[in-house]
Every structure is written in C-alpha cells, then in structure tokens.
C-alpha positions in Angstrom: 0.0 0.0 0.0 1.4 3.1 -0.9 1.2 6.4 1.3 0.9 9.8 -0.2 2.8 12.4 1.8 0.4 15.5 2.6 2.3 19.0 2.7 1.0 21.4 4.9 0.7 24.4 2.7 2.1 27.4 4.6 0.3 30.7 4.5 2.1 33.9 3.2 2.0 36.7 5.4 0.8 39.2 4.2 3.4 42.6 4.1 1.9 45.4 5.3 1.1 48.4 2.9 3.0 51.1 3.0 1.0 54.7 2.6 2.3 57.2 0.2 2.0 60.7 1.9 1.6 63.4 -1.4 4.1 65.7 -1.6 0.6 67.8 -1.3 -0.3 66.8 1.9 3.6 66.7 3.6 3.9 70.4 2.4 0.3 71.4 4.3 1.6 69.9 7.6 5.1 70.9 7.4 3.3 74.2 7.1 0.6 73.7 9.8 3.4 72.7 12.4 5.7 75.5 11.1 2.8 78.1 11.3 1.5 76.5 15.0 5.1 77.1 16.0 5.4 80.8 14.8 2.1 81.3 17.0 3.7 79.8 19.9 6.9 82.3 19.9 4.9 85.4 19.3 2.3 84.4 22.1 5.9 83.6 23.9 7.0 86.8 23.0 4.3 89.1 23.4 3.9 87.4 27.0 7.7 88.0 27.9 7.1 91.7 26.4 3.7 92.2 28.5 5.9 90.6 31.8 8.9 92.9 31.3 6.5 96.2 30.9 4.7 95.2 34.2 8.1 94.8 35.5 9.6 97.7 34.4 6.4 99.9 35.6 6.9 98.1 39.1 10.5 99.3 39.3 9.3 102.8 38.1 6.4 102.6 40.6 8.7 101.2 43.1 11.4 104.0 41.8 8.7 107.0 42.5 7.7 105.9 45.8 11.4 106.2 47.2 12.1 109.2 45.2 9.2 110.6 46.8 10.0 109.5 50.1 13.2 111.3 49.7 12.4 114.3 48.7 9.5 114.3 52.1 13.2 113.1 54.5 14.7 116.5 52.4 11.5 118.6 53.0 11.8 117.7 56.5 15.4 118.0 56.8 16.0 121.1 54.6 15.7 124.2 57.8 18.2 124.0 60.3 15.4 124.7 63.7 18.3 126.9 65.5 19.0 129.3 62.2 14.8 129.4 61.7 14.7 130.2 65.3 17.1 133.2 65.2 16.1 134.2 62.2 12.6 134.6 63.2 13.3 136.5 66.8 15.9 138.6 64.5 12.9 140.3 62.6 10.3 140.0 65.6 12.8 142.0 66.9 13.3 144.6 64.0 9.2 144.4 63.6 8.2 145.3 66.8 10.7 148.2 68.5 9.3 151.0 67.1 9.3 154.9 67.9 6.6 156.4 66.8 8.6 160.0 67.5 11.7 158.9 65.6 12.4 161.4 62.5 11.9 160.1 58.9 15.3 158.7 58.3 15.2 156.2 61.5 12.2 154.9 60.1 13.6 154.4 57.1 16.0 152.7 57.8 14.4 150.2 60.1 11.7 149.9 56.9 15.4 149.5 55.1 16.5 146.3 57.7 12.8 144.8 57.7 13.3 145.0 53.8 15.7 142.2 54.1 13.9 139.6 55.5 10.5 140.0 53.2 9.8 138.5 49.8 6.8 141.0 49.8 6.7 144.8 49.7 7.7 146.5 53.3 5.0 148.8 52.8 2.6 145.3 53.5 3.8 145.0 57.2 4.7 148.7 57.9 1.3 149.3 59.6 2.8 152.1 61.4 2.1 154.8 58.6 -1.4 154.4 59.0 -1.0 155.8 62.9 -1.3 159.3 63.9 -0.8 158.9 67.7 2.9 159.1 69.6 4.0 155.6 71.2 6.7 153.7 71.8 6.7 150.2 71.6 9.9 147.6 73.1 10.3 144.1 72.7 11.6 142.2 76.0 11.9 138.7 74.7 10.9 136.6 71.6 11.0 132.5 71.8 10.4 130.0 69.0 7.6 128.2 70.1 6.8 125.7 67.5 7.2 125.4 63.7 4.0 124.0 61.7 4.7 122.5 57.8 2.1 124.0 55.4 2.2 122.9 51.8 2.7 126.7 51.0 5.1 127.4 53.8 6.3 127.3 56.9 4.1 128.6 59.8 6.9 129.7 62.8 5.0 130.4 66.1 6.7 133.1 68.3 5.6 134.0 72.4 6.6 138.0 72.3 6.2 139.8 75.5 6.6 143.8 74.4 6.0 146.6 76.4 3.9 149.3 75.0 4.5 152.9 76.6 1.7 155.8 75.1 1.2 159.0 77.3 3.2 157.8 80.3 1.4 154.9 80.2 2.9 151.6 80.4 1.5 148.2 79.5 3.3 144.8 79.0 1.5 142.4 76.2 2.2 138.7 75.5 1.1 137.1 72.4 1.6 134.6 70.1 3.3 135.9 66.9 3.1 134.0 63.5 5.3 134.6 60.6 4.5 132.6 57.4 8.2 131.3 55.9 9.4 129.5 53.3 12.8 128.0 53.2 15.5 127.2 50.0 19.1 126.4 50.3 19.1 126.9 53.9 17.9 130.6 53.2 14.9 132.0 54.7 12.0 134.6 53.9 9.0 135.9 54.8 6.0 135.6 52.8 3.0 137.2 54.0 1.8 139.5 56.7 2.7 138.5 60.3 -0.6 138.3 62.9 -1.1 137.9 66.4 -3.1 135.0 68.4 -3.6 135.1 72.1 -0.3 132.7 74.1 -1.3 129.4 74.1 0.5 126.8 76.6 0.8 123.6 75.9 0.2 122.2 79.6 -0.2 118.5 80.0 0.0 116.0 82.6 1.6 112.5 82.4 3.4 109.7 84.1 6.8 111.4 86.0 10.1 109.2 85.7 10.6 107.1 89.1 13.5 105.4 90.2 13.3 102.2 90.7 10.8 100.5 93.0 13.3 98.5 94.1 17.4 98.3 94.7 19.5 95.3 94.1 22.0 93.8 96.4 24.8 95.3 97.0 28.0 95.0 99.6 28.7 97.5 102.0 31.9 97.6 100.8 31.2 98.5 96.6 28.4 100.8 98.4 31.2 102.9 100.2 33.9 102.5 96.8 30.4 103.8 94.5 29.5 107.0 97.1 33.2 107.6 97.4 33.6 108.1 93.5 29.9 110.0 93.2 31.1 112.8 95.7 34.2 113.4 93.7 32.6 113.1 90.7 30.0 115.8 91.5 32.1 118.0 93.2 34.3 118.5 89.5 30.3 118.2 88.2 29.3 121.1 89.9 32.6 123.4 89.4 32.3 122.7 85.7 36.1 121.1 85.5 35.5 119.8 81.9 39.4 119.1 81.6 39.1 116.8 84.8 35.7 115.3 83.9 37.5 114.0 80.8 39.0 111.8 82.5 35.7 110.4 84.7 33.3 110.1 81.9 33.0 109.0 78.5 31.4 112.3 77.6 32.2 115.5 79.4 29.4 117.3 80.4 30.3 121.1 81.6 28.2 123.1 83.7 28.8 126.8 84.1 30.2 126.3 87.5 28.2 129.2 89.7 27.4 125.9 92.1 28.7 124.2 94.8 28.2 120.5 95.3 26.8 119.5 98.9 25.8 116.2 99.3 24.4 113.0 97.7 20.9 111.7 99.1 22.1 108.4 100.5 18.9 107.5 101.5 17.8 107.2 98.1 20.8 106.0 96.3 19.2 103.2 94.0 21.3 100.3 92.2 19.5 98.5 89.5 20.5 96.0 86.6 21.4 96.6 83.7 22.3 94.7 80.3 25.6 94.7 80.2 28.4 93.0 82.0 30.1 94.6 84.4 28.5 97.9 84.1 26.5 99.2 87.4 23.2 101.1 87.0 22.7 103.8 90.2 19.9 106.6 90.7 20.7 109.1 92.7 19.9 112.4 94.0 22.2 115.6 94.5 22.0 118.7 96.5 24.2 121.9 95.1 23.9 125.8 96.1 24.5 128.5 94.1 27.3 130.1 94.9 26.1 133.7 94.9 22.7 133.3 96.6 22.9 130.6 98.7 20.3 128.7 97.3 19.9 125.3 97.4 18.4 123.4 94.4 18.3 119.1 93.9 18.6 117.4 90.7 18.2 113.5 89.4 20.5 111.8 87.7 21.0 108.2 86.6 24.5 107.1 85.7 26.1 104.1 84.3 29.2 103.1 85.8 31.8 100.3 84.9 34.9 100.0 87.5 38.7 100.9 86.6 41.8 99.4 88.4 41.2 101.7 91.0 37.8 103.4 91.1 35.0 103.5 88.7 34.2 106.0 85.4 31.2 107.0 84.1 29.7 105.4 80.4 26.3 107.2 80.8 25.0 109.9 83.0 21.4 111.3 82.5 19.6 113.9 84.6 16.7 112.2 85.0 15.7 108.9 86.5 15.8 105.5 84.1 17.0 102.5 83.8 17.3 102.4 79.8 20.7 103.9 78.8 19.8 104.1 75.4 22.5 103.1 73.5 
C-alpha cells in the first residue's frame, strides 16, 4: 500500500502596505506645524514683552515711591530749627521796637532792615504809617515756640512779651506771633503778613520718671567705693572742671560752675540691673547751692558706671531717673 505524503501548505504573510503621503499633503503639515510654532513664539514673546513692561512699571512705581519719600526726608530735613529760630526772633525784633517820634530817616532805615527779611513789599507790614498817635513800643523777649509744615510754607509760632508805653502809660503784652516762611538752600524769607493769636500753653499731665521701685543687692563695701567716686565726681560736676571730667566720663558734660556741690541723698541711692556685663546702673539724688545766693536746688541723675583698676568712670550719665541707657 502506498502512502501519499500531505504537505501542509504554509500561509504567506501578508506585508503590510506602505502609505504614500503626497508631496501635497507633507507640504500642508510641514506648514501647519511650522505656522503652529510661529504662533507659539509670538504668544511667547508678546507674553515675555507684557511681563517685562509690568516689570519695568513696578520698578518705576517702586522707583517713584522712594524718590518721593526722599524728597518728604529733604523737606523735613531742609531748615536748620536753631537758624529758623534766630532768624525769626531777629525780625520780631526789628518788627516790633518802634518809635513812633523817631524822625523820617530812623524809620527808614528800620523799613530799610525789615526790607531784608521780606519776599513781599515793606510797605505790606509797615502798619505804622497808617497811625497818627505818639508811642513807643519795646520788645523784652521773643521764643520759637513751635514750627508747623504747610504745603505753601512754613508757619513759625513766636511767644513775644513787648512793652507798650503811650502818654506815660505803660503796658506789657504777651502774644503769640506767626510769621509765614518759606525756606530754599538753607535761606529763609517771609511771605506774607505777620498776625497775632492770644499765648497758648501747651500744659499737659503725664506719668513722672521714678527710680526704681526696688534696689538690688549690693556689699557695704562697693556701696562705700560707689559713694566715694559719686562725691568726687559731683564736686568736678558742679565746678564745671571739663578738663578733669574728661577723665571720669566717657562724655564730658560742663556746667557753668556758679554751684557748689553738697551732698548726695544716700537714702535714696538706688542700684539697678542693667544689660551689660560689668557695668552698674545707680539713681541718685544731688543737692548743690548757688554760689552767689545761697540757694539750694536738687537734681536727678542716673549714671552708668563700669569699674577701673582703681575706682570706677562714668559710660552714661542722665539727669533724670531711668533704667534704659539708650545706647
């Protein structure tokens, strides 16, 4: 018996088709991507633009507010309050002597000196050619009593006291006298007419600096070394040594030396702590006369006091009572 041999016919696999893209279509997405990345960088661009414009107005924003703080520190910084002060008393002074007896050239030439410190016409604040009667007015004193900031100028606030003599008839007036200034390169003018307003005090009541409640600990001994250096140290206070203080206390403080010192209120001598090492905080209270009357007088004074090879020297000295040295 014969056997036939059966072949397994193998299937072909079948390739897969490959797609021909038209040069058509390649050039439209080529350009689609192309164009989709073009919108990208300009949204890119006009974002970075729009981001450096808000920063740059931040910085100018940022730029203007300090310029214009500055220029409010140099407002506030640009009159010296001593030269306003003697400036200001300097024509109260010129404004208010007067004479009304004095011949035509004396009034000319204070007209001539009041001249100098206006930036309007004299004849504005010579109120003394409208009067007919004979008087003769004196100023006694003139004090700066406060300086308000206007946005036009400077409003300076003077107490006067003048004495007014008409007919043998003297009176003594105190008022308020306010001169409208402006200041520029440390130079200073008047601006408008002067005017009166009745003396105003600024009275006020408040909490008054204490020593402190309590004292801390301290030997008998360092007690009798402290007292020992505050008599000496006093007594050179009080004569207004400055050479010798120099070499007690960091900074010199002269007095005029028309006292005597007397004695330290060791009753009341008060040690307290303080925040730095090796430095002693004491309160203390001091008696001194005046050498010409015989008056006695008592002042405060808290001192801060660090000890040398042989006694101590003064870091601080205030002449009130405190326990913050401030520095």
């Amino acid at each position: 018996m014969k056997l036939k041999t059966i072949k397994k016919k193998e299937k072909k696999e079948k390739k897969p088709k490959v797609k021909k893209l038209s040069q058509k279509r390649a050039n439209k997405i080529v350009f689609t991507g192309m164009s989709l990345l073009m919108i990208a960088s300009a949204v890119g661009v006009i974002r970075a633009n729009v981001v450096a414009t808000n920063f740059d107005n931040l910085t100018d924003k940022v730029d203007q507010l300090a310029k214009s703080k500055n220029e409010k520190s140099i407002q506030k910084e640009v009159f010296d309050y001593s030269a306003l002060s003697f400036y200001a008393t300097s024509f109260a002074e010129e404004y208010l002597n007067y004479d009304a007896s004095a011949n035509e050239e004396e009034k000319k030439e204070r007209l001539d000196r009041l001249e100098k410190y206006l930036s309007v016409d004299v004849d504005v604040v010579d109120e003394t050619s409208k009067n007919q009667e004979d008087f003769v007015r004196r100023l006694k004193s003139a004090s700066l009593v406060r300086v308000k900031e206007e946005a036009e100028c400077l409003l300076v606030y003077l107490n006067v006291v003048y004495e007014t003599e008409k007919e043998e008839e003297k009176k003594t007036l105190t008022q308020e006298m306010v001169l409208p200034i402006q200041t520029k390169n440390q130079l200073f003018s008047i601006v408008g007419r002067p005017y009166f307003l009745a003396t105003t005090l600024p009275q006020g009541k408040t909490t008054e600096l204490k020593q402190a409640e309590a004292s801390l600990d301290v030997p008998q001994q360092e007690k009798e070394a402290v007292e020992k250096f505050l008599t000496l140290f006093f007594e050179k206070y009080a004569n207004g040594e400055k050479q010798e203080l120099m070499l007690l206390m960091k900074e010199p403080v002269q007095t005029s030396g028309v006292t005597e010192f007397i004695s330290l209120n060791e009753n009341e001598i008060k040690y307290f702590e303080t925040k730095q090492k090796e430095v002693n905080g004491i309160q203390v209270s001091v008696t001194f006369v005046d050498k010409q009357t015989g008056m006695t007088h008592t002042e405060d004074f808290s001192l801060w006091l660090t000890q040398t090879e042989n006694s101590y020297f003064v870091r601080t000295l205030k002449h009130y009572f405190t326990e913050k040295e401030g520095n």
